[in-house]
TIKOLFI-224938 format. One line per 3 residues: for each residue z, x, y of N, C-alpha, C. Coordinates in Angstrom, 1 decimal, m for minus. Atoms other than C-alpha are relative to their C-alpha. Layout:
N
Z,X,Y,Z,X,Y,Z,X,Y ~ ...
//
This chain:
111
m0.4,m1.1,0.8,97.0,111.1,93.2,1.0,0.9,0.7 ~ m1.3,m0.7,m0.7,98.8,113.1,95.9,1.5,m0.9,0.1 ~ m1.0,0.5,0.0,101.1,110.8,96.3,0.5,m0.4,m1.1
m0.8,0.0,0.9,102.3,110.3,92.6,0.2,1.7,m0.2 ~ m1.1,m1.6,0.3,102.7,114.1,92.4,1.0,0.5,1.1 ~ m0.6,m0.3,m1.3,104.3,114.2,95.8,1.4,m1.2,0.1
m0.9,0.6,0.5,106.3,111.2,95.3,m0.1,m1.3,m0.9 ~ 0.3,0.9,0.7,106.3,109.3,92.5,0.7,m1.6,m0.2 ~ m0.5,1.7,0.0,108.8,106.2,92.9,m0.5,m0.7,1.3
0.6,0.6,m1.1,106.7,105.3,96.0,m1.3,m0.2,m0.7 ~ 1.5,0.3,0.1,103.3,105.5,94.5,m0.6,m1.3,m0.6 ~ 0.1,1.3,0.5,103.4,102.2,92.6,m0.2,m1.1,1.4
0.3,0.5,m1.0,104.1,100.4,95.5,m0.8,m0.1,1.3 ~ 0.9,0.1,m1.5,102.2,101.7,98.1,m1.2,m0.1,m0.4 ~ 1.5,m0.2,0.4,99.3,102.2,96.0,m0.2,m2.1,0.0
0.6,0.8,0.1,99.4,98.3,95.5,m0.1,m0.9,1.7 ~ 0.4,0.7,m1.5,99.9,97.5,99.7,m1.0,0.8,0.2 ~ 1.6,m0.3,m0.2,96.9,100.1,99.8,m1.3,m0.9,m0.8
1.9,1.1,0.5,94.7,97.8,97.8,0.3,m1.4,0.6 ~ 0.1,1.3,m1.2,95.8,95.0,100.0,m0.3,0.5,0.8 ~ 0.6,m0.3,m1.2,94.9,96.7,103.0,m1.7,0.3,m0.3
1.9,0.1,0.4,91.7,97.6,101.6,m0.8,m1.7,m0.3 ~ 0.9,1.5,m0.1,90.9,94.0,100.7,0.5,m0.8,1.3 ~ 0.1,1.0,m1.6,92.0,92.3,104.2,m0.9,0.9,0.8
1.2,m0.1,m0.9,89.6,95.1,105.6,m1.3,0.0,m0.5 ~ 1.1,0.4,0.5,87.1,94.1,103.3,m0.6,m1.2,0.5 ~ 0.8,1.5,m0.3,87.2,90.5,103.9,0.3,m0.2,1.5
m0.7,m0.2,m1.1,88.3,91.0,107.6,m1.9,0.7,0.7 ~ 1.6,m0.1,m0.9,84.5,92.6,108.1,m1.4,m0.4,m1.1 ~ 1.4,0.7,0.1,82.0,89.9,106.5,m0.2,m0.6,0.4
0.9,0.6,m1.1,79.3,89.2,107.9,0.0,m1.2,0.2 ~ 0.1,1.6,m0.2,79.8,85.4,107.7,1.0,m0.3,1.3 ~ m1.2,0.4,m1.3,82.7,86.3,110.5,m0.6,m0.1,1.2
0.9,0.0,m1.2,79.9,87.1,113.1,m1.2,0.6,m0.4 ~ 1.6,m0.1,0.7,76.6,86.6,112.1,m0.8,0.8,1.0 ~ 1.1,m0.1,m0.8,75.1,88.2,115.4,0.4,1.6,m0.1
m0.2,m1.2,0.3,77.0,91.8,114.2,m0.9,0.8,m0.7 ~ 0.7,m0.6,1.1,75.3,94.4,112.8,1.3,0.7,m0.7 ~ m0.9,0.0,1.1,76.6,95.5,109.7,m0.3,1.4,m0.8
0.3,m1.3,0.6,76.8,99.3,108.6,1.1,0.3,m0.8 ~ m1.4,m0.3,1.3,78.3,100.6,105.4,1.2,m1.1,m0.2 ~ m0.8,0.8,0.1,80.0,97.6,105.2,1.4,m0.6,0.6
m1.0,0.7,m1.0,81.9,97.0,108.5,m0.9,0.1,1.1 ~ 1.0,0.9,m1.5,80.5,94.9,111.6,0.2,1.1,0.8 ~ m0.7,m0.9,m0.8,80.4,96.9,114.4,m0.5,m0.8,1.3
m0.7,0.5,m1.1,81.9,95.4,117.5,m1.0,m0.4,1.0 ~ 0.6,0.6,m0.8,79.8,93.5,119.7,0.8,m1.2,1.1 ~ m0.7,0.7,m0.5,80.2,90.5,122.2,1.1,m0.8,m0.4
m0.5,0.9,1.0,81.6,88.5,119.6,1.6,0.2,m0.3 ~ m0.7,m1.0,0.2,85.2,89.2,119.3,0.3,m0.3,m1.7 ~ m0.5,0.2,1.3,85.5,87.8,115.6,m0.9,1.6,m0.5
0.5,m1.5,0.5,83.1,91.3,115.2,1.1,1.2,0.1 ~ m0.5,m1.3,0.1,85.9,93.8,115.7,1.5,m0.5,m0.8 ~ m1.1,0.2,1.5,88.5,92.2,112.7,m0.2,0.7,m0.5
m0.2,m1.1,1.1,87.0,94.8,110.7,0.4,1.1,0.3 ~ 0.1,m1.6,m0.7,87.3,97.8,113.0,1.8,m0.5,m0.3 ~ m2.1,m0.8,0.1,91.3,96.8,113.4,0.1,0.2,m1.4
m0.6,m0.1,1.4,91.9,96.1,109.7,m0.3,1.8,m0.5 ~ 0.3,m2.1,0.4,90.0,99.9,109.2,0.9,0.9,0.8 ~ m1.2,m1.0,m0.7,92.2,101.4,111.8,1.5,m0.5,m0.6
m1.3,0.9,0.8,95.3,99.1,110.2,0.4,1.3,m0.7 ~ m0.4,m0.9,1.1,94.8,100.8,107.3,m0.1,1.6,0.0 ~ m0.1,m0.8,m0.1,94.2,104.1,108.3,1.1,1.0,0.9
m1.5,0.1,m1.0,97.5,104.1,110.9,0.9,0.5,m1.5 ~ m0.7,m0.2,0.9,99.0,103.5,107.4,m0.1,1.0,m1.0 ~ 0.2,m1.4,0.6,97.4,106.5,105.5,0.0,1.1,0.0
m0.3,m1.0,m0.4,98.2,108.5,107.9,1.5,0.1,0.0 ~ m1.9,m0.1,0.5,101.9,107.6,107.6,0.3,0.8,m1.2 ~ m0.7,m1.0,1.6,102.3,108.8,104.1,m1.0,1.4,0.0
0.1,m1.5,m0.1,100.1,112.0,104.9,0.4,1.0,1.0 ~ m0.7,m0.6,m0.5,102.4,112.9,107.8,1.6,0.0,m0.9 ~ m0.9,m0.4,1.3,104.9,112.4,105.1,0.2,0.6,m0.8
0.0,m0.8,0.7,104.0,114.1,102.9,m0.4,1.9,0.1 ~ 0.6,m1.4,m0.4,102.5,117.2,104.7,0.4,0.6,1.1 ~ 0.0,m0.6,m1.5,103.8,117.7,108.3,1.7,0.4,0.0
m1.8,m0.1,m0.2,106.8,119.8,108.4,0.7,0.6,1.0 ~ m0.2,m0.9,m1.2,106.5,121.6,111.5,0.2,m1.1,1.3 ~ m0.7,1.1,m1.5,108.0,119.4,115.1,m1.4,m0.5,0.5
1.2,0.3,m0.8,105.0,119.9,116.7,m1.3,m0.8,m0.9 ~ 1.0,1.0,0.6,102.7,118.5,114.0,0.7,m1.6,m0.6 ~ m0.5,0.9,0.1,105.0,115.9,113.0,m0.3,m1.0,1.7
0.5,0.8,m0.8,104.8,114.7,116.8,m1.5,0.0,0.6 ~ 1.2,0.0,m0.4,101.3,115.2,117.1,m0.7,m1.5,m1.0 ~ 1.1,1.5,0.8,100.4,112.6,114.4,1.2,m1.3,m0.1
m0.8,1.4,m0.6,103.0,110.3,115.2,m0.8,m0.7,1.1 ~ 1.3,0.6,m1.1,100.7,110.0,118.3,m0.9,m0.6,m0.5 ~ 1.0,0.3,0.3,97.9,109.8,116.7,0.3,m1.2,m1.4
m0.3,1.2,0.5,99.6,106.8,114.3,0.4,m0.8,0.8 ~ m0.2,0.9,m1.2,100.7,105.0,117.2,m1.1,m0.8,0.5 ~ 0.9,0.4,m0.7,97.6,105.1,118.9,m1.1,m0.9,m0.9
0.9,0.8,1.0,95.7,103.7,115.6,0.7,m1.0,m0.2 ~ m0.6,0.6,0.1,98.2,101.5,115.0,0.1,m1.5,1.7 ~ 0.0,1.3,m0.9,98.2,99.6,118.6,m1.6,m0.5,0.2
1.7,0.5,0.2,94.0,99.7,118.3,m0.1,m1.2,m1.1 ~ 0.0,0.8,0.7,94.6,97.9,115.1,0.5,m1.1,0.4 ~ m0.6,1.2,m0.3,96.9,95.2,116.6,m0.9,m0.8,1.1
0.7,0.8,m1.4,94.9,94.8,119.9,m1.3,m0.8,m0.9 ~ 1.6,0.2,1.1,91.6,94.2,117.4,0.1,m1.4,m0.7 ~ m0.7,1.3,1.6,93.5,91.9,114.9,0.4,m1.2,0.8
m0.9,1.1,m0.9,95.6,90.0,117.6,m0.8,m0.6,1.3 ~ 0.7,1.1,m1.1,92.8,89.1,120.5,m0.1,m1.4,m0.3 ~ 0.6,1.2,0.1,93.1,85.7,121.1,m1.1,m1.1,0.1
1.7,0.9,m0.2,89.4,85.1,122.0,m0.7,0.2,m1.8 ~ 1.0,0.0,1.1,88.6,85.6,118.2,0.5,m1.9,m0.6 ~ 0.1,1.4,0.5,90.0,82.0,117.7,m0.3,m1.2,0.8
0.4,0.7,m1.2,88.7,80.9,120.7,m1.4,m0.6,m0.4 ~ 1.4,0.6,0.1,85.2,78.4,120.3,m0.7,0.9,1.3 ~ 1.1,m0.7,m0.8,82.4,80.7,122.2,m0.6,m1.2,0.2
1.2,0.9,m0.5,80.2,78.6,124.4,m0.9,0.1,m0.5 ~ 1.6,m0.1,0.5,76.7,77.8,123.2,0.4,0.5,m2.1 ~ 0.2,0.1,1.2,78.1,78.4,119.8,m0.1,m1.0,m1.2
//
């Protein structure tokens, strides 16, 4: 809603890569990814396992990206503009490290 009264030839579009990010962090944390995860409100939470923390990046993913368009839309002072630049950065490389470990396609021993 903010964002069609804030900017409306963007809201089409972003509204439909927000419901893609919402469904790769949907299917990104079911339980069939790591069955030995426990499973609250509907994302794993991070254990040995590393296919358990696919849901945590995709949730930070998407929230790196939510915060993009609400420092866009709202941050007009230097200092808050670089304050959440930071703080989309920092979600933004948690999401990648999460998404991108190579031991999630790695065969675990004993599994």
């Amino acid at each position: 809603g903010l964002l069609r009264a804030k900017a409306p030839v963007l809201a089409v579009p972003l509204t439909a890569y927000g419901a893609t990010l919402g469904t790769a962090a949907t299917l990104a944390s079911d339980p069939a990814l790591a069955p030995g995860a426990r499973n609250i409100a509907g994302l794993n939470i991070p254990n040995g396992d590393p296919r358990s923390r696919l849901g945590l990046g995709a949730l930070l993913f998407t929230v790196s990206d939510g915060l993009i368009v609400l420092r866009r839309l709202f941050a007009r002072e230097e200092r808050t503009r670089r304050i959440s630049e930071g703080v989309i950065l920092a979600t933004y490389a948690a999401a990648q490290y999460l998404l991108t470990d190579p031991a999630v396609g790695t065969p675990r021993r004993g599994a």
